[in-house]
Structures are given as structure tokens and as C-alpha cells.
N, C-alpha and C positions, 0 to 999 in steps of 0.2 A: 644727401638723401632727402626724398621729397617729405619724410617724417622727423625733420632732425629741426630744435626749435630751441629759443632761449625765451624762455615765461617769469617774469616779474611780478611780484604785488605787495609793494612798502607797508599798502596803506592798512592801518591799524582799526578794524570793525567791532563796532557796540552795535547788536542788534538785538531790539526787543519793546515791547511795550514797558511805557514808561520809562524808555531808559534818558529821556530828557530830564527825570529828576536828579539822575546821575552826573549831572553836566559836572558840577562840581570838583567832584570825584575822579572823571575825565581828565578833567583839565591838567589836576596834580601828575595823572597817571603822566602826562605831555609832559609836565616839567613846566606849565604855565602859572605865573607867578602874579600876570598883569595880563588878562586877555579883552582885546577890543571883539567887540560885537557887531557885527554888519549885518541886519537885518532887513527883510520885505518892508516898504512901509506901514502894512496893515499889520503887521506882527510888534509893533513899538511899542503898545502895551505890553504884551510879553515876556518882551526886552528886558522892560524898565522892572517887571516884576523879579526877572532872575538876576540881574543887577543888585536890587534888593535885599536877595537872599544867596548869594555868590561874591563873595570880597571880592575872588581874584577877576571880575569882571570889572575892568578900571573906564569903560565909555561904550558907546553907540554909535554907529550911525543909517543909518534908514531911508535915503536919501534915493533909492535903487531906481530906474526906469526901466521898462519893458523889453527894452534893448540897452544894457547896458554901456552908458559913455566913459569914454576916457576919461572926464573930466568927473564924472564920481570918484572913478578910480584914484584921481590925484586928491580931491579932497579925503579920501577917507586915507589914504597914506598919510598926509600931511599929518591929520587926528592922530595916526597910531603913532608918529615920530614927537609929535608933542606931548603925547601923554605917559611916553617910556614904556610901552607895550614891549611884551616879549613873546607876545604870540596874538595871533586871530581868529575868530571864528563867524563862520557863514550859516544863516541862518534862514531858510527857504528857498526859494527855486533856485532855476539852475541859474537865473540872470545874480541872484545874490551871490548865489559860491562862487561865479565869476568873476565877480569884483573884488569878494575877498581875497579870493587865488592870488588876482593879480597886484593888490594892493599889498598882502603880504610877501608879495616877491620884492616890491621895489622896497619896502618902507627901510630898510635899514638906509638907502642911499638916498641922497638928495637932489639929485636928475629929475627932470621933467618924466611924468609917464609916456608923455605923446614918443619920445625915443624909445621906449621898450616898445610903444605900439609900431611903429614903423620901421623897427628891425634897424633901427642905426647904433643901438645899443645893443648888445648883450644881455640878459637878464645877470645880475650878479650873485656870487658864490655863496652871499650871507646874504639870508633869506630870514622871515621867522615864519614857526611851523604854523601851520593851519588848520583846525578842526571842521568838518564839513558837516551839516546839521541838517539835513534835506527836508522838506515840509511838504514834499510833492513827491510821487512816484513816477518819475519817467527821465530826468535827465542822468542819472546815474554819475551826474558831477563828482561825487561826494568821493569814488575811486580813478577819476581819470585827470591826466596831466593838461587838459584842454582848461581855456578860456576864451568864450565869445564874446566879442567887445566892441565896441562902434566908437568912430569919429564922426560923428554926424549922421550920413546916411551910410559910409562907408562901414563894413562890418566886416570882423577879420575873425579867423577862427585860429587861435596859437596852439600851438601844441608844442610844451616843452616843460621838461623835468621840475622847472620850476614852480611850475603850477601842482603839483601832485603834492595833496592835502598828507598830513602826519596820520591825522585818526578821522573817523569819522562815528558818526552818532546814526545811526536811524532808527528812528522809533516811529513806528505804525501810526499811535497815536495822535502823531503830529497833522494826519493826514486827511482824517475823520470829517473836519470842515471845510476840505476845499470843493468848490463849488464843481458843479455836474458835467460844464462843458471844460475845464480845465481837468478834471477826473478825466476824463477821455482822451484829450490831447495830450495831456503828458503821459497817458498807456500808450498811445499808438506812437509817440516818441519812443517808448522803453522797449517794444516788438520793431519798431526799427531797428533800434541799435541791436537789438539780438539777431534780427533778419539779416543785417549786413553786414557785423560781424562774422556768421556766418558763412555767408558766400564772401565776402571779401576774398581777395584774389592771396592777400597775405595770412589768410583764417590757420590757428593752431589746434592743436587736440583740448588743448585746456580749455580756450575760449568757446572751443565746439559743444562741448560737453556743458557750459554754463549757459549758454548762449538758444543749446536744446530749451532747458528747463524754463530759462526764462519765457521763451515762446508757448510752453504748455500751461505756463500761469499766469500770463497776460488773454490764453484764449479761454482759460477757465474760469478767468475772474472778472478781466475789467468792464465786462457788462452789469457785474453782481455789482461793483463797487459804484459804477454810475446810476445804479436805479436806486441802491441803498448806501449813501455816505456811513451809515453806522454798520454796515456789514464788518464785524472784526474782522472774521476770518479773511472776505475777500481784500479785505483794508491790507490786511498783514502778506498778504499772499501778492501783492501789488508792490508793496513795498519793497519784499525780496525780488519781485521777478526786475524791477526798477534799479535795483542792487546789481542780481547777477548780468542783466544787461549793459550797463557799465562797465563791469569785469569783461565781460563778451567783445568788448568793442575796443577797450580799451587797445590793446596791441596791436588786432590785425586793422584799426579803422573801420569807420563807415565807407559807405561807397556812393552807387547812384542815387538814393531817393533824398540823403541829406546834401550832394552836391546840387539838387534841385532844388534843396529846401531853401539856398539864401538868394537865388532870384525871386523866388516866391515870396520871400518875407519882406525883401529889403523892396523889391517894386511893387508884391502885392498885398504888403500888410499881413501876408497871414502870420499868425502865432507860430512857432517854431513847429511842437509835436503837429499841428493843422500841416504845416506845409510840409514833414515828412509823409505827413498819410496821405497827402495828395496824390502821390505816384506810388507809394507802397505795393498794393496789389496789381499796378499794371506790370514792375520791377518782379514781381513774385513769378509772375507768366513769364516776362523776358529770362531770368535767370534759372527755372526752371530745369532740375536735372533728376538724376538718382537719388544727393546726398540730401535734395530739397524734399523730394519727394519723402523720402525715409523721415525728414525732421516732422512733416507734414503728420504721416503716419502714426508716428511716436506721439504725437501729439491729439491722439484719437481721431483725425482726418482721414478722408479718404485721401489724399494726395494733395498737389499744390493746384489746382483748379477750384475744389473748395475752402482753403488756404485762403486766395484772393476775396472767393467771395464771403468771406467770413468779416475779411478785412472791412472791403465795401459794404458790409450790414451793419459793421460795428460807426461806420463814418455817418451812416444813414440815422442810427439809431444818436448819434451825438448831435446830428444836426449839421455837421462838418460840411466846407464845401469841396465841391467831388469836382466839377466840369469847369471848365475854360470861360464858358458864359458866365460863370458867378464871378470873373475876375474883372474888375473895370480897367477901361482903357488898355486893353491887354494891346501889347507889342511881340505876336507870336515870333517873327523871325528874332527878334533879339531872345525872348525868351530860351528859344534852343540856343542859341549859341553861347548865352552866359552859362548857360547848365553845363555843355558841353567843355566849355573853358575850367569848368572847376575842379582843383587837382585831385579830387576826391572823389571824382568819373573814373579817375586810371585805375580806380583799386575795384572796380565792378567785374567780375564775372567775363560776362558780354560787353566786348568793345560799343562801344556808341556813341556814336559820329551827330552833329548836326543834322544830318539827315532819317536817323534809327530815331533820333528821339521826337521830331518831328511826329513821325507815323504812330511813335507812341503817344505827343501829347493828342492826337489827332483821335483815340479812340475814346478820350476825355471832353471831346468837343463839346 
């Protein structure tokens, strides 16, 4: 039956301000005895303060890049296997939880990571657990089994069990300082994942229902929290909608605007949440139905026409880039067809061929 569905969620949720004091506390609650720390590199003071004040935090490492490489991944494994860690934690965006994901996948084994990254391996059975510590609202890492990881320019988006964090931490507070054009980007990442959770062609009732929500508090808030970083309320209201977006996406998958996103990123630089909102509200028109319309509604819209343009006010107001002209040395024919190629197209809605997407990037000219 078209209503019949299996809904999972392991992962273990601390939500609230200040619940980073709790980290401690946490930890025990895991069973963590010796936890490494993978942090942003601007967060290393932090680190080093909760280090401090947390025995069971036995190292560090901060070493992260924008697009996370394999080659962090293997050095920070190696750290956790030398220092007898029994657990990990990620601390900041999405590019850190992805290295701890996947650092704590391999560390109990002594394999090269480059083989888990190129699927010649297996991820293996003994893992250690991982606490997810988000510092950003919008990749919703902190509940999903994904890790995005690059060999160079090459960037691969895994999805497997092994990556799916033990507990996670989110505390609002952690959020308060981040800067005004990353406040934006990583919302319009977190109304993606709720958008194409959504319509994804595999969408459940659970994720439906979380996925609603999160859309009504990304369009109620991430304008409040971009003009005012000390806005609690929108801080905290960002922070869940970032949450339940990740719930939302987790099962059924994203679709069109994130399988667009890693031509965008990997040939045009853009920042991940930038290169979902690139096509967000033209995908909002394409995918356009009743169930859209309805979410639109719920969410105090008149429908999914001002939906889009809400979208595009919010990219205008971040300063985001919107049109094809802002891309350098753009290669349009390859552009559709890598977007087209990526398996995360199959799960849209509306089929789109190298030719539909064409005519869509073409209204972005």
C-alpha cells in the first residue's frame, strides 16, 4: 500500500541552550570513557577549554577544510587509534561531523581510509560511537548516516549506517556567532533538505510531518536570525528547524536542487547551503502540486508561487549568488549533464533530463 513505510531514528537528542555544558554528562550518558574531539579550526580555543574541564576528553584535532579530505579523515583516525579512544565527537559544521563520522567509522581498523572512500572496502562492523555537536543550523549532520568527503577535487556523498552519530548535542547557543552570510547559507541548506525531503519521490508520513515544520521555521525565522545573530528566540527556532530538517531528509533523501549542488560547488566554488539555493525556488515551481501547495499554505503562504519568491528574497537579502552570469568560466552543457548524472536527480518528483534542466538553468541566466 502506497501508505505502508519502515521509519528509524537511533539517534540519541540533547536539545537546548546550554546544553554544551552538559557535554560531560553526555558523554558518560554514551559510555565514553576516552572521547577525541574533531573540531572547526576557529573553535580550537573552545576545544582546548573543554579538554580542560572534561577528563574524559583524551585529544583534538582541528585540522578541518572547507570541503573535507580523505586525508584529514586518515590523520585524525590514526590520533584516535593512538590515543585509545573509545569514542568521538564532532564539533561544528557539517564539513567537521563528516570527518568525524567517518573517522570514527574506520578507527578501530588499520586500512587506509582512501578504501572506504572508494567503496573497495566495506565500512567495518566495530565502529566507535560518535556524538554530533552542530555549531551551525542547517546541515542537520548531527541525525543522518551521510558523510561528504573529497579526494581532491573529486567529492563523494556516502550514505551508510556507519556513519549515523550515537547522540547528538544541539545547543542554540553554539550558534549565536556565526557570521551573517553562513547564517543564511546554512538556513537555505536546512529549507532544502525539508523541501526535498518532502517531495522526494521516497517521502514518508513521519518525515512529512517534520519536514512541514521545519519549512515554517526556517520561513519564520532565518531572516530574524540574519539581521540579529543574538536573536535567542530565532537562534533556537533555527536550530530545531536545522534539526528537524535532517530528520526530514534523512530516509526519504534529497533530490534535485542538492543533486545540482555538487556541480556547483566542486566547478563553481559555491559553499554547499549557496549551491542548494541556487536552484531551490526554480525546483519549488518545477515540483509544484497540491501536497506543495498545502505545505506552502500551512506555512502562512499563499501557495508555492510565493514559496519561490520568498526563497529568492531570502538569497537577495544574504547577498547569495542567484544567476549563471555570477559563475565564472561557466561550462553550461556540462553543467546540465553533471546535474543530470547525479543519482540524487532520480529521487525528484519530476523526471529531468539534460534538456528540462537546461530550460530551467536558462531562467537563471
Amino acid at each position: 500500500m502506497a501508505n505502508d513505510f519502515l521509519y528509524s531514528q537511533p539517534v540519541k537528542i540533547w536539545f537546548g541552550e546550554g546544553k554544551i555544558r552538559e557535554l560531560g554528562e553526555i558523554l558518560k550518558d554514551t559510555g565514553a570513557s576516552r572521547c577525541f574531539l574533531v573540531c572547526d579550526r576557529f573553535l580550537r580555543p573552545a576545544a582546548e577549554k573543554l579538554m580542560g574541564e572534561i577528563p574524559e576528553i583524551c585529544g583534538i584535532f582541528s585540522d578541518i577544510e572547507e570541503n573535507p579530505q580523505i586525508s584529514g579523515v586518515r590523520e585524525a583516525a590514526l590520533l584516535i587509534r593512538s590515543l585509545g579512544a573509545d569514542s568521538v565527537a564532532g564539533m561544528g559544521g557539517g564539513s567537521t561531523m563528516d570527518t568525524a563520522k567517518f573517522a570514527a567509522a574506520i578507527a578501530c581498523e588499520s586500512e587506509d581510509a582512501l578504501a572506504y572512500f572508494r567503496g573497495v572496502r566495506k565500512f567495518p562492523a566495530k565502529r566507535l560511537p560518535m556524538i554530533a555537536i552542530p555549531t551551525t543550523a542547517g546541515t542537520g549532520s548531527e541525525v543522518t548516516q551521510v558523510s561528504v568527503t573529497s579526494c581532491g577535487k573529486e567529492k563523494k556523498t556516502i550514505n551508510d549506517p556507519a556513519f549515523m552519530p550515537r547522540a547528538a548535542l544541539v545547543d542554540p547557543e553554539l550558534t549565536y556567532s556565526v557570521p551573517k552570510r553562513t547564517t543564511m547559507n546554512t538556513g537555505l541548506d536546512a529549507l532544502a533538505h525539508a523541501l526535498e525531503g518532502y517531495w522526494s519521490r521516497n517521502h514518508q508520513p513521519i518525515p512529512d510531518l517534520m519536514a512541514a515544520e521545519a519549512v515554517r521555521l526556517v520561513l519564520g525565522n532565518l531572516e530574524r536570525a540574519w539581521r540579529d545573530g543574538n536573536d535567542r528566540e530565532a537562534r533556537r527556532n533555527m536550530s530545531m528547524a536545522a534539526l528537524l530538517g535532517g530528520l526530514s531528509f534523512a530516509v526519504p533523501k534529497t533530490a534535485g536542487c542538492h543533486a545540482c549542488s555538487y556541480p556547483l560547488s566542486e566547478d563553481y566554488h559555491l559553499p554547499h547551503g549557496e549551491a542548494c539555493a541556487f536552484t531551490l525556488s526554480a525546483f519549488v515551481r518545477i515540483n509544484a502540486d497540491d501536497r506543495l501547495e498545502k505545505l506552502a499554505r500551512d506555512a502562512g503562504l499563499s501557495g508555492t508561487e510565493e514559496l519561490a519568491e520568498r526563497i529568492d528574497e531570502l538569497k537577495r537579502i544574504g547577498g547569495l549568488r542567484t544567476r549563471l552570469s555570477d559563475l565564472e568560466d561557466l561550462d553550461f552543457d556540462r553543467l546540465c549533464r553533471d546535474c543530470e548524472a547525479h543519482p540524487l536527480m532520480k529521487n525528484n518528483p519530476v523526471e529531468m533530463t539534460a534538456g528540462s534542466l537546461r530550460k530551467m538553468f536558462e531562467t537563471l541566466a
